[in-house]
BALOSE-320339 format. One record per residue (C-alpha): x, y, z; residue number from 1; chain. Coordinates in pm, 1 decimal. Each point is the difference from the previous one (the first is absolute). Example, Ala and Ser with C-alpha at 12.3 -4.5 7.8 and 13.67 -1.06 7.14 Angstrom:
BEGIN
[[1230.0 -450.0 780.0] 1 "A"]
[[137.0 344.0 -66.0] 2 "A"]
% end
This chain:
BEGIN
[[37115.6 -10340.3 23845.4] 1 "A"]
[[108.4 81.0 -311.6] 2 "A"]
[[-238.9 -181.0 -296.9] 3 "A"]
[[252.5 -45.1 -248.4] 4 "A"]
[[271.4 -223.7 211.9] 5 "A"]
[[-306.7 -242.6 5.7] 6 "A"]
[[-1.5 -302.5 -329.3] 7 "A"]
[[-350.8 -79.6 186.7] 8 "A"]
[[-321.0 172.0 50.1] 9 "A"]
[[-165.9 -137.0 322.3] 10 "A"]
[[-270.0 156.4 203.1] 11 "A"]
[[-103.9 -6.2 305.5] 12 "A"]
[[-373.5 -153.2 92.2] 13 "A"]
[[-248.8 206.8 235.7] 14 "A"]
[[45.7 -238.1 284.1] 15 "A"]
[[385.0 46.2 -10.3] 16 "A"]
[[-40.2 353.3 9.6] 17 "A"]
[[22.5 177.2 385.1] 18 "A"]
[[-35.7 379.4 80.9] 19 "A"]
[[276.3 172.8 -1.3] 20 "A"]
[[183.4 -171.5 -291.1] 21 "A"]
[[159.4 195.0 -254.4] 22 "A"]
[[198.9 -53.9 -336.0] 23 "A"]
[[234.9 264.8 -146.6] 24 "A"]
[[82.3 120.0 -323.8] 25 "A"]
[[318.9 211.6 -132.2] 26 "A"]
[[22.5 167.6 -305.6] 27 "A"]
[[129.2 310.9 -108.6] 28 "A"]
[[-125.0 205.2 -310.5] 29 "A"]
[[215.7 49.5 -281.6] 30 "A"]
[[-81.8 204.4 -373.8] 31 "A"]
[[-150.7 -292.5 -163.9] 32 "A"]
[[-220.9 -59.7 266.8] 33 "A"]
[[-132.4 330.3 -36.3] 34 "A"]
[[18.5 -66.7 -424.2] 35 "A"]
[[-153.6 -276.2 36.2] 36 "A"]
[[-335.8 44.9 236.5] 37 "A"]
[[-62.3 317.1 -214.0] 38 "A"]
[[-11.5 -242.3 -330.6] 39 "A"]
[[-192.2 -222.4 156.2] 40 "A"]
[[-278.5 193.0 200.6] 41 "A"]
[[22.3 298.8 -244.5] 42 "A"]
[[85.6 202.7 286.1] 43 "A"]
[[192.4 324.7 -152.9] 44 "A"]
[[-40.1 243.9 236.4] 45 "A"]
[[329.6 212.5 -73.7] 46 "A"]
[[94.8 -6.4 342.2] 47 "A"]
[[120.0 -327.1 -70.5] 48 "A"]
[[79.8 -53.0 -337.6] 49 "A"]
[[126.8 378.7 -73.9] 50 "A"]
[[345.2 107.3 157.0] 51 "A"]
[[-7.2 380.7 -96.6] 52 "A"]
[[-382.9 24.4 114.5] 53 "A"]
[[123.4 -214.6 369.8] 54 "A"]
[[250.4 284.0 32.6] 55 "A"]
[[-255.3 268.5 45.8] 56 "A"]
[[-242.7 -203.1 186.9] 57 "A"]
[[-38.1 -10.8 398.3] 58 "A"]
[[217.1 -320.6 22.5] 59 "A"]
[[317.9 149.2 -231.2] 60 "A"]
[[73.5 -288.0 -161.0] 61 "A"]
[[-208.1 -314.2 -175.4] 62 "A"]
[[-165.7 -245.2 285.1] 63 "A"]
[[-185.3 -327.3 -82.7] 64 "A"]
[[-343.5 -86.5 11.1] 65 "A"]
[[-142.7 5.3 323.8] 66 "A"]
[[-220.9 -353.5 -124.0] 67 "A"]
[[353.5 -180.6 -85.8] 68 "A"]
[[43.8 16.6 401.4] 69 "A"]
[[-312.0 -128.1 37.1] 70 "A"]
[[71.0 -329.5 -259.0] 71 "A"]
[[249.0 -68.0 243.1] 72 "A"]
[[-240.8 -71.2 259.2] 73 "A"]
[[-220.9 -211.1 -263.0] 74 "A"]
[[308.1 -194.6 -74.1] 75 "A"]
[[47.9 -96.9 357.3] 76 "A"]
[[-337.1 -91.9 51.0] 77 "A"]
[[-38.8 -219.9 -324.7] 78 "A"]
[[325.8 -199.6 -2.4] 79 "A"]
[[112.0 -34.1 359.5] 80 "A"]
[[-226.5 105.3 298.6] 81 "A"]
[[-276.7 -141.8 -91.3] 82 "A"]
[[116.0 -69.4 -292.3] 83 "A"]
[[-147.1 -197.5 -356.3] 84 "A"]
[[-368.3 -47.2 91.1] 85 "A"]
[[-57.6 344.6 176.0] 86 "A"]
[[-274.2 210.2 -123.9] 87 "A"]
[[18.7 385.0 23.7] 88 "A"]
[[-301.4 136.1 175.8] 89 "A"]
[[74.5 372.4 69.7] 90 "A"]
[[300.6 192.5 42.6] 91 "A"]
[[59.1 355.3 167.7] 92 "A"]
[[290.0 192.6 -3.1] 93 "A"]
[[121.9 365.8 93.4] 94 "A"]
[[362.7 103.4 -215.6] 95 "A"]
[[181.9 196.0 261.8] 96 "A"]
[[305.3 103.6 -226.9] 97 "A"]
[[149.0 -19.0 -339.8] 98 "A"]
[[219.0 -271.3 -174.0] 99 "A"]
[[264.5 90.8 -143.9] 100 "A"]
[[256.9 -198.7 -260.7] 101 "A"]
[[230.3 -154.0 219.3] 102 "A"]
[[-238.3 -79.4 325.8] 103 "A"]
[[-33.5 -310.4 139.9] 104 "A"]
[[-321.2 -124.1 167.2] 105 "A"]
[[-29.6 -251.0 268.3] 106 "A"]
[[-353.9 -141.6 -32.7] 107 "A"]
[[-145.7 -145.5 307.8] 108 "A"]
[[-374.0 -189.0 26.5] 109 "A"]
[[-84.5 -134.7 329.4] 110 "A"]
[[-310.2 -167.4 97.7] 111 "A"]
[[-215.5 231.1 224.3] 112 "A"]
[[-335.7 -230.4 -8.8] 113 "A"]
[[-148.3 -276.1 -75.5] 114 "A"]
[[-389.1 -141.1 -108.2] 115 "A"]
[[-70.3 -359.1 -9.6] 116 "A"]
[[-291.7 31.1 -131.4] 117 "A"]
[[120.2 116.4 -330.0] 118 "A"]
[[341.4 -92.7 37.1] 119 "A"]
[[61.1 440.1 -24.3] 120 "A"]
[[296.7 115.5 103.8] 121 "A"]
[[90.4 364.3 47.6] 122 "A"]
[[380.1 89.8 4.1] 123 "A"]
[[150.7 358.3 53.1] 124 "A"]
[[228.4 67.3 -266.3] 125 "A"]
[[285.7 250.6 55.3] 126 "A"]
[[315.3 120.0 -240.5] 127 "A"]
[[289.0 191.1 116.9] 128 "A"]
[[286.5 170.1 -194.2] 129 "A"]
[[367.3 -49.2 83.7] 130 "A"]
[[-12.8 275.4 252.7] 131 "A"]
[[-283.0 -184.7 178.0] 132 "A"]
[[-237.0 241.2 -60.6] 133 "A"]
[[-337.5 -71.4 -94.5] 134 "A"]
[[-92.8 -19.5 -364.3] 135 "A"]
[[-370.7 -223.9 -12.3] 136 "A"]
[[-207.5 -143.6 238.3] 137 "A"]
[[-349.9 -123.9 57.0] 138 "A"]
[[-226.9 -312.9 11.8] 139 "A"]
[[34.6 -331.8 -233.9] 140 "A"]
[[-371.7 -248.6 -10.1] 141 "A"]
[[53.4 -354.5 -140.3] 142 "A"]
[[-154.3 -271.0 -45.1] 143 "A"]
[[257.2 -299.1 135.5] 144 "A"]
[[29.4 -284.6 -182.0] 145 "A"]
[[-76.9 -309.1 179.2] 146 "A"]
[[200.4 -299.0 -217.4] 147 "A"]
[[355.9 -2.6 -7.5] 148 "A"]
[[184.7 90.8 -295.8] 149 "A"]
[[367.4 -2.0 -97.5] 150 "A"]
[[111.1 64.0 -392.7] 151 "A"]
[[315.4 62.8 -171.3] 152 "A"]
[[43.9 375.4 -13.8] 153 "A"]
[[-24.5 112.8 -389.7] 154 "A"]
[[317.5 156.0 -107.8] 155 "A"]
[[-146.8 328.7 -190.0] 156 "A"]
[[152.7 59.9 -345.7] 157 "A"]
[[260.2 343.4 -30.3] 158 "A"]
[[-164.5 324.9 -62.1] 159 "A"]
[[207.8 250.4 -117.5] 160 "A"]
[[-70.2 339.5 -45.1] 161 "A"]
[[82.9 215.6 -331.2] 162 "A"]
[[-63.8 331.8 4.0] 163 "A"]
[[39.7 145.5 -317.1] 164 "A"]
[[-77.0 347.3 120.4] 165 "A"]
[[250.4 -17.3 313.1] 166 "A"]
[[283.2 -104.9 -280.7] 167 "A"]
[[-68.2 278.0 -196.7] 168 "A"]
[[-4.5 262.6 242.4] 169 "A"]
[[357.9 -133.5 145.6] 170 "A"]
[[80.9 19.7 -350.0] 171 "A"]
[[-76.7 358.5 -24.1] 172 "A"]
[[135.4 43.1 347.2] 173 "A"]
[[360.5 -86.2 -144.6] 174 "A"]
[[38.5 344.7 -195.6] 175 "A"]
[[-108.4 218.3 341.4] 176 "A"]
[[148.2 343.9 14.1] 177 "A"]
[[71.3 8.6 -421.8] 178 "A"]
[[-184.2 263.0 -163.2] 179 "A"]
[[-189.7 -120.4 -333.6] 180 "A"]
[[166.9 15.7 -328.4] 181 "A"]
[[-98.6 102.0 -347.3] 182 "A"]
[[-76.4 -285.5 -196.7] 183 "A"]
[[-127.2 -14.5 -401.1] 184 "A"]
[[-301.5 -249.2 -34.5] 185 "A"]
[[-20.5 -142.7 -350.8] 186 "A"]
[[-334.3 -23.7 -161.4] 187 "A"]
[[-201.0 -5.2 326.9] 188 "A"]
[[-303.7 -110.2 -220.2] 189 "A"]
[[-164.2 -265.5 233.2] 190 "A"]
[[-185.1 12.2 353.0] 191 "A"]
[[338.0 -187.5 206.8] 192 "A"]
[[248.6 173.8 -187.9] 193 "A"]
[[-150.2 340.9 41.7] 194 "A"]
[[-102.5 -76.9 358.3] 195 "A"]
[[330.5 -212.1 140.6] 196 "A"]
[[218.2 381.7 -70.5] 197 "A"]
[[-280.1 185.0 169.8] 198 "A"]
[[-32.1 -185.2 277.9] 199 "A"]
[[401.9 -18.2 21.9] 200 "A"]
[[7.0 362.8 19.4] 201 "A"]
[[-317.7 -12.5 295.0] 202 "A"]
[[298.6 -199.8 215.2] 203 "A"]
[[264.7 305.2 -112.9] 204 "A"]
[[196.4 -198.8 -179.9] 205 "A"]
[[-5.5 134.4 -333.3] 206 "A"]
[[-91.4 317.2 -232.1] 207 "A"]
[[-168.2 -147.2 -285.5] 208 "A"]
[[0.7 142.7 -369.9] 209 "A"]
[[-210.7 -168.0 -181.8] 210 "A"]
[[100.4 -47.3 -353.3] 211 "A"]
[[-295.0 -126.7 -265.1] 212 "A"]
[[-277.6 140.0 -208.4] 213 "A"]
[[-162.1 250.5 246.8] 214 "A"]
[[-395.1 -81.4 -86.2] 215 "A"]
[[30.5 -411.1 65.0] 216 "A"]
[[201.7 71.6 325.0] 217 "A"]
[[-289.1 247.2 129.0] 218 "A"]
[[-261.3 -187.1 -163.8] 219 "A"]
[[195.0 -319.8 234.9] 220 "A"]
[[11.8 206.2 275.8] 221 "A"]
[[-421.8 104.3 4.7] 222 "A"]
[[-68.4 -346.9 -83.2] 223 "A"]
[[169.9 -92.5 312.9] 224 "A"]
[[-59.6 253.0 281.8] 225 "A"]
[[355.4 120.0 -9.1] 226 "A"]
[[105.6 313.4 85.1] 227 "A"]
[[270.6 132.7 -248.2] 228 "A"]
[[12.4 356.3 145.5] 229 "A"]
[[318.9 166.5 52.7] 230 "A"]
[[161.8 -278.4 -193.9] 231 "A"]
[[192.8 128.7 -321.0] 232 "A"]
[[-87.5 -160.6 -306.1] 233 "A"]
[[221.3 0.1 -357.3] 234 "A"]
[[-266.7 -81.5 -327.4] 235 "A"]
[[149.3 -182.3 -221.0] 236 "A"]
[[-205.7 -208.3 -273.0] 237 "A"]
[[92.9 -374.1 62.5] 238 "A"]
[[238.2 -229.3 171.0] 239 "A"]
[[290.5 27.9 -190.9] 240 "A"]
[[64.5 354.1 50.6] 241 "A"]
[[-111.4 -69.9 320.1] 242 "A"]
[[291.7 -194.2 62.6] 243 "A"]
[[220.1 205.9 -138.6] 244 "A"]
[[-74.1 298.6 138.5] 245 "A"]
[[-0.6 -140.3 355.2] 246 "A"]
[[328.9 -113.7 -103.4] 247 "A"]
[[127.2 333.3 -90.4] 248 "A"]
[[-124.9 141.1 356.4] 249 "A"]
[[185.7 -234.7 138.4] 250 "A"]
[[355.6 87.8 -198.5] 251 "A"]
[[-101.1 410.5 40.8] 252 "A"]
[[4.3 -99.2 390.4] 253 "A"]
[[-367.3 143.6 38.3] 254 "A"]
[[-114.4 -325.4 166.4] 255 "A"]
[[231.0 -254.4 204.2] 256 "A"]
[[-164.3 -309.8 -136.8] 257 "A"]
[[-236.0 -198.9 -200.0] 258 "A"]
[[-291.3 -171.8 6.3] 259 "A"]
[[-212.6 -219.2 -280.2] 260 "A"]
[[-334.5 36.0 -51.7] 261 "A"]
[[-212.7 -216.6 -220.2] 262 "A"]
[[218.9 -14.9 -299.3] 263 "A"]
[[202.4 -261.9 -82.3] 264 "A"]
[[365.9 -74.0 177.9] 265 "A"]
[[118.3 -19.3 -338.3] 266 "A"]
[[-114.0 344.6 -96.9] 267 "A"]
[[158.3 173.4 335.6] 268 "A"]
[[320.6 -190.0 7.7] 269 "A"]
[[100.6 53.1 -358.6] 270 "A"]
[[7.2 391.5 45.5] 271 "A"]
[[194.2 -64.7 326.8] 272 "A"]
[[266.3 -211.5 -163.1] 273 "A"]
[[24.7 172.1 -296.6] 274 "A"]
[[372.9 170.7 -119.3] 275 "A"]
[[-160.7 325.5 -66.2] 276 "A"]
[[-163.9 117.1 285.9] 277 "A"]
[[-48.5 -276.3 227.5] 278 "A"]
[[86.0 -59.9 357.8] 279 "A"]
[[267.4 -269.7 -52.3] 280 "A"]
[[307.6 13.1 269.8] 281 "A"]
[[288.9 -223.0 -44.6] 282 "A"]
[[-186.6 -227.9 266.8] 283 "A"]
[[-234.8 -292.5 -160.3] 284 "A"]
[[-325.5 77.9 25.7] 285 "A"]
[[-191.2 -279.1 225.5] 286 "A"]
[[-333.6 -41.9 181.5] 287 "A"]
[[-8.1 -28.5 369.7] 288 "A"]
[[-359.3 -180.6 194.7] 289 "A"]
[[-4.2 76.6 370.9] 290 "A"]
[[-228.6 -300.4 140.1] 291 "A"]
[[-166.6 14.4 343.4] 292 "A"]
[[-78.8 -341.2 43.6] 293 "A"]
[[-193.2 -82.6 354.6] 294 "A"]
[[200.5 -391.3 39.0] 295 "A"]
[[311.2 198.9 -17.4] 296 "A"]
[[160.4 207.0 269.4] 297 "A"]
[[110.6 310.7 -224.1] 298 "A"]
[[-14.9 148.3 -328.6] 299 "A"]
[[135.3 -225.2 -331.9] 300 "A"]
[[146.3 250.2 -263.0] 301 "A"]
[[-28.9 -241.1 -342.7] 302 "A"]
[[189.5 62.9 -338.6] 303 "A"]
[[-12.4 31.1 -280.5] 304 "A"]
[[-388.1 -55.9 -91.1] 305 "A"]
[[-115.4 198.0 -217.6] 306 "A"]
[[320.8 183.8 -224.5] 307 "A"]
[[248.1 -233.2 -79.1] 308 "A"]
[[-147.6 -301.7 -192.5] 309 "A"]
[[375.5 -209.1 -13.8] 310 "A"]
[[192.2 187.3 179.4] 311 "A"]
[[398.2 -109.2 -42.2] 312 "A"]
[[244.9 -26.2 266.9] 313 "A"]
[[141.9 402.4 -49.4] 314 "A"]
[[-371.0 103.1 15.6] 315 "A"]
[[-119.9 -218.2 322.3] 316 "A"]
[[364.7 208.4 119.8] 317 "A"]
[[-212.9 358.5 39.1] 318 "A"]
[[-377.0 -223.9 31.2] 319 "A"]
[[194.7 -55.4 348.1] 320 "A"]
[[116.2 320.1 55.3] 321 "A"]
[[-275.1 186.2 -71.3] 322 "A"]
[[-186.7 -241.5 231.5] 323 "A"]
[[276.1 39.2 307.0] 324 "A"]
[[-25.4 412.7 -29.2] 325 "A"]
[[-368.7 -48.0 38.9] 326 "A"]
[[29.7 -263.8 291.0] 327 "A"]
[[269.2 313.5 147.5] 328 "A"]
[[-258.0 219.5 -44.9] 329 "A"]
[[-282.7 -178.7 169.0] 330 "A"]
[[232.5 -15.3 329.5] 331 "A"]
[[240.5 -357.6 -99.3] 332 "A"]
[[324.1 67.9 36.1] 333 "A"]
[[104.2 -324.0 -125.2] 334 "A"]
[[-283.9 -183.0 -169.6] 335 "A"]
[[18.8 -355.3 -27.3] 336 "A"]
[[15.9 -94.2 -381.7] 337 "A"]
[[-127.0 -361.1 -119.2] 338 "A"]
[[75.7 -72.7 -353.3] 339 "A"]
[[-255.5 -212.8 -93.0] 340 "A"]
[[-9.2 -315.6 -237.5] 341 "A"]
[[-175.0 -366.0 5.2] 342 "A"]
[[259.0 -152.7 206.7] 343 "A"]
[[268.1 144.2 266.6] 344 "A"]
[[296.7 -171.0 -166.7] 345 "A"]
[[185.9 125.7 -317.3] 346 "A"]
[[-43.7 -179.1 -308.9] 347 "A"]
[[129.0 49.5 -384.1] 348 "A"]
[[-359.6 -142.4 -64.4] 349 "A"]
[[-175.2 323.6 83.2] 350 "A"]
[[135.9 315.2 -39.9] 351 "A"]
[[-128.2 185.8 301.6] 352 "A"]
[[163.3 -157.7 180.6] 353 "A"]
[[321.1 56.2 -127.5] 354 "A"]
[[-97.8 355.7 -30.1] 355 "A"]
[[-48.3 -0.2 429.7] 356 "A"]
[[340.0 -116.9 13.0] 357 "A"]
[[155.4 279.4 -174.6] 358 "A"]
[[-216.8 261.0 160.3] 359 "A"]
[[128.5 -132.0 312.6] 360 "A"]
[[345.6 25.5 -108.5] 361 "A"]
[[-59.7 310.3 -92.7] 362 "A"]
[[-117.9 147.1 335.8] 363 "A"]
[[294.3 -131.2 160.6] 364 "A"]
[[174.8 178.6 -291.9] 365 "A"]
[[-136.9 333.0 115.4] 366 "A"]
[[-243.6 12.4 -367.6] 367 "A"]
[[-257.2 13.0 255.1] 368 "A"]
[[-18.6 119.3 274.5] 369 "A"]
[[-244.6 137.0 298.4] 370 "A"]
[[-134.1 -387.6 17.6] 371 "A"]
[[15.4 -356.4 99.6] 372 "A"]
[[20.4 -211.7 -264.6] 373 "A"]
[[-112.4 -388.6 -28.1] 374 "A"]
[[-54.8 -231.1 -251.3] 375 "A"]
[[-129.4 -206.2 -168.2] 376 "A"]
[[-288.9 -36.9 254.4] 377 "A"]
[[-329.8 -169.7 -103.3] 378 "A"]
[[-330.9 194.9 79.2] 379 "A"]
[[-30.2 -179.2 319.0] 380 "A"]
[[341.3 10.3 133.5] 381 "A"]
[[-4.6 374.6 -56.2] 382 "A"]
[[-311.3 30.0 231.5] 383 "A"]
[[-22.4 -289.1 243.5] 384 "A"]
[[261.4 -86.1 236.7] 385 "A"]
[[-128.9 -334.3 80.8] 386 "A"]
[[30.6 -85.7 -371.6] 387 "A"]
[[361.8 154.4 29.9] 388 "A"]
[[86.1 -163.5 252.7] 389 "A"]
[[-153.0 -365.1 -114.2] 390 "A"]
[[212.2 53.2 -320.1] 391 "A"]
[[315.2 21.5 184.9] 392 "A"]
[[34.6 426.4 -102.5] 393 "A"]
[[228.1 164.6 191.7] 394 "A"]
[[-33.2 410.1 -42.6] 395 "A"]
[[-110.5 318.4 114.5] 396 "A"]
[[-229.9 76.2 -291.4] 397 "A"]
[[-206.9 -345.7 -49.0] 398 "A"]
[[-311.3 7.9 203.8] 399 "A"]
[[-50.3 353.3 105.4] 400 "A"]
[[65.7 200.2 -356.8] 401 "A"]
[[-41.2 355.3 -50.8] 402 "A"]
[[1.4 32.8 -373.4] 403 "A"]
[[-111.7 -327.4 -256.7] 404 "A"]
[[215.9 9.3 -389.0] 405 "A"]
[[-188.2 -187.4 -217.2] 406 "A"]
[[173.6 -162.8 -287.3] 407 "A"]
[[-197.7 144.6 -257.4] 408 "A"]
[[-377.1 223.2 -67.0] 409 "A"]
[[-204.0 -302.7 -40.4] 410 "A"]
[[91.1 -149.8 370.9] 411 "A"]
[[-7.7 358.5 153.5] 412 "A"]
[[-309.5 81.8 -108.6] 413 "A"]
[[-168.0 -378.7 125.0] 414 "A"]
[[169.3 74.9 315.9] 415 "A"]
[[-139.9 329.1 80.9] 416 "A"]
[[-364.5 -71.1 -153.3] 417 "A"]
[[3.5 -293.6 257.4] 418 "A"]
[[34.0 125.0 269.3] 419 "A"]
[[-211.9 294.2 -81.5] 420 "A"]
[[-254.4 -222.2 -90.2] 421 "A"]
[[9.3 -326.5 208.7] 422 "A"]
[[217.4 149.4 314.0] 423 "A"]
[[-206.4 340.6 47.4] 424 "A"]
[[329.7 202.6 -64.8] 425 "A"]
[[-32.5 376.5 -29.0] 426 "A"]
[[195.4 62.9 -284.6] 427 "A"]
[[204.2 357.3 -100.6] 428 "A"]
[[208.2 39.7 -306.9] 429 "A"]
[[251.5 228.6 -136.2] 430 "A"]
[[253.7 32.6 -263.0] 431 "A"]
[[374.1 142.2 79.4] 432 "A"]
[[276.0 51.6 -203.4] 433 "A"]
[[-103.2 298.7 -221.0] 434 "A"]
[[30.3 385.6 95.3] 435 "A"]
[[-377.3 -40.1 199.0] 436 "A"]
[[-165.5 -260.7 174.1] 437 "A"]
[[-287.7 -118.2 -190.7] 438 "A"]
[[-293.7 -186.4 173.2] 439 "A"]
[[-111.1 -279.2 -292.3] 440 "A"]
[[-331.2 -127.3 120.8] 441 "A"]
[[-226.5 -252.5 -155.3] 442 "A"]
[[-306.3 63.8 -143.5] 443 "A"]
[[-176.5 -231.2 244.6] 444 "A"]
[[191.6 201.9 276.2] 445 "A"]
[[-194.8 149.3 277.0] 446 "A"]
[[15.2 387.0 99.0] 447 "A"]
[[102.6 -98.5 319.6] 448 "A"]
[[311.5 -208.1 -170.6] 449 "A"]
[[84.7 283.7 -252.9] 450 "A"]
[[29.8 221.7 335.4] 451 "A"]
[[190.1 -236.4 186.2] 452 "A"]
[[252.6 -2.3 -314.5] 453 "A"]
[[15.1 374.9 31.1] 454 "A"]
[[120.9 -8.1 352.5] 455 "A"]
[[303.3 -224.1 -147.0] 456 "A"]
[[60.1 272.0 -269.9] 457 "A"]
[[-31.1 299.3 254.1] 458 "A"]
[[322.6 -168.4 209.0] 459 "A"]
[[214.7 -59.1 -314.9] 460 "A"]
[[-38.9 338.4 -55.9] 461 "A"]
[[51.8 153.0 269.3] 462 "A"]
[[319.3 -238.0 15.3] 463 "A"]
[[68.0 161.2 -325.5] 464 "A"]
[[9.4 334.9 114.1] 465 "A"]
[[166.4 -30.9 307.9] 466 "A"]
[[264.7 -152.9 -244.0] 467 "A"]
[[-23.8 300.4 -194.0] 468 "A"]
[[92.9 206.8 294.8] 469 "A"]
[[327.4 -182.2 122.2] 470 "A"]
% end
């Protein structure tokens, strides 16, 4: 029987016990089961827990732990033949195959003999695959419990599994097949800004120059175990010119895009905007997050959060399109678009949501376009079907968005940090709208962030050149 149809946990006694009776348990293993026994028994072998390593071992591909077969047969034995009261003895067992993601096991224990004097039993314990062939088998000692016992069955709390590492390696995975761009570092002066470019260009996604004083990045570098050979480096003698001159790489077309390093936004955005020399287009420059968030199903793009402090309703115009020829360039051929506000109904009272209105209009208008616009949507409307739906929302956008507008910096930037912070969202940035992508990290950015935001910039320009070439 399966233990999980059961709302009791009953066992059964020593006397009520005859040879030849068996129980049976099916279960089959999935990748958090495999996730999950390694966290908890510390078991890493990489034939497990390491998909590239699995490919080049005997079995081909990733199998579980042989010992997660064998809780199977502990299961059985503690919560339904014997059942609560049994006491392990011994336990023997011979692994006969692999198991592999996807197998299912049919557990069977059946009494082979009995010992009154001790109330012993011994059971043979067998599991079998879906094929029928023989995965474990061997010999179960207990110690039967004697008084009857029947309890409601504790309902175990959710475990879910986040994988930061998994994320960021299908993050990576996205930009397959591009070759790495040249990209100007500014002021590369600290030990994540200097090592998230490096360690961009270990995945081949980008050519780093790095652009700073020459003697604090090396000095940075030595401090830190990190290898700068082969890497070119332009000496300049502090972060304004750093800025600057990364900027004017940038315009010369000797690098494809930008990235900051620990100076301040201020400093690198000012040379890109400026009239003389900057990388303005007649698009609004805007800021674009890319969240992977584990609670939801696939990636939320969120603007503006970090450029546009009150954006007006012409600006949030290209905030949106910038975002929509990202969302095209991540594989969306019509991202869903939820403008968001406080409420999902349009009042004179606050202004974004008058603002949603019009950018709605305006899509039907053809002033947008390459997107599926809806608004105003509250956060939760935007995210959650269930609150869509118990709000009376009809649309194809609320519940399942692809990109998040925020109505202004302030609520972007909350939005983002939270569920960074609270919902264990791997977070990637970039900015759009000027001649180059430019990857704006945060000081309290990781390396592993800053790369992630470089496999962003590495598709928008690539996008960029193939426009180039049509």
């Amino acid at each position: 029987m399966d233990h999980a149809v059961n709302q009791f946990i009953e066992n059964r006694v020593f006397d009520e016990i005859q040879v030849g009776d068996h129980a049976q348990l099916l279960r089959t293993l999935r990748p958090d089961d495999i996730h999950l026994f390694a966290v908890m028994s510390g078991d890493v072998n990489p034939t497990h827990v390491d998909t590239e390593y699995a490919r080049s071992s005997q079995f081909r591909e990733v199998v579980g732990h042989s010992m997660w077969g064998s809780t199977l047969i502990s299961t059985v034995l503690g919560t339904e033949f014997p059942g609560p009261g049994t006491v392990y003895v011994s336990q023997g067992l011979n692994f006969h195959r692999p198991i592999t993601i996807g197998d299912t096991l049919t557990i069977t224990v059946t009494c082979r003999e009995k010992f009154e004097h001790n109330h012993h039993i011994l059971f043979d314990c067998l599991a079998v695959n879906q094929d029928g062939l023989k995965v474990i088998d061997g010999i179960a000692e207990v110690q039967a419990p004697t008084e009857k016992i029947k309890r409601a069955r504790i309902h175990l709390p959710e475990v879910t599994i986040s994988d930061r590492e998994l994320r960021y390696g299908h993050l990576l995975s996205i930009t397959s097949g591009k070759a790495p761009i040249p990209i100007a570092v500014a002021h590369p002066c600290d030990v994540e800004s200097l090592r998230g470019p490096i360690q961009a260009a270990e995945a081949g996604l980008v050519i780093p120059v790095l652009v700073g004083p020459e003697a604090k990045i090396r000095a940075v570098a030595e401090q830190n175990n990190i290898d700068l050979h082969g890497f070119r480096i332009v000496d300049v003698a502090h972060s304004h010119e750093a800025a600057e001159t990364a900027v004017a790489l940038a315009r010369d077309g000797v690098v494809e895009a930008l990235m900051k390093g620990s100076l301040h936004t201020d400093e690198l955005m000012s040379a890109v905007i400026s009239k003389v020399g900057g990388l303005r287009t007649s698009r609004r420059i805007s800021h674009v997050f890319m969240a992977d968030v584990p609670t939801y199903p696939h990636p939320l793009l969120i603007t503006d959060a970090a450029i546009n402090i009150e954006p007006t309703l012409e600006d949030k115009v290209d905030i949106i399109q910038n975002a929509i020829d990202l969302a095209h360039v991540l594989g969306l051929p019509e991202p869903k678009v939820a403008i968001l506000s406080a409420v999902e109904t349009v009042t004179s009272k606050i202004r974004s949501t008058i603002d949603a209105a019009a950018l709605c209009k305006m899509a039907d208008r053809g002033q947008i376009k390459g997107g599926l616009l809806d608004g105003p949507l509250a956060f939760d409307n935007a995210v959650s079907l269930v609150a869509a739906k118990t709000k009376g929302i009809r649309s194809a956008v609320a519940g399942n968005a692809d990109i998040l507008v925020v109505p202004d910096l302030e609520s972007g930037n909350m939005v983002a940090k939270q569920l960074e912070y609270l919902a264990n969202a791997l977070m990637a940035g970039v900015v759009l709208g000027a001649r180059v992508p430019i990857v704006l990290t945060s000081r309290a950015d990781t390396a592993e962030t800053r790369a992630a935001s470089c496999a962003i910039a590495q598709l928008m320009a690539h996008k960029k050149r193939e426009a180039k070439l049509v």
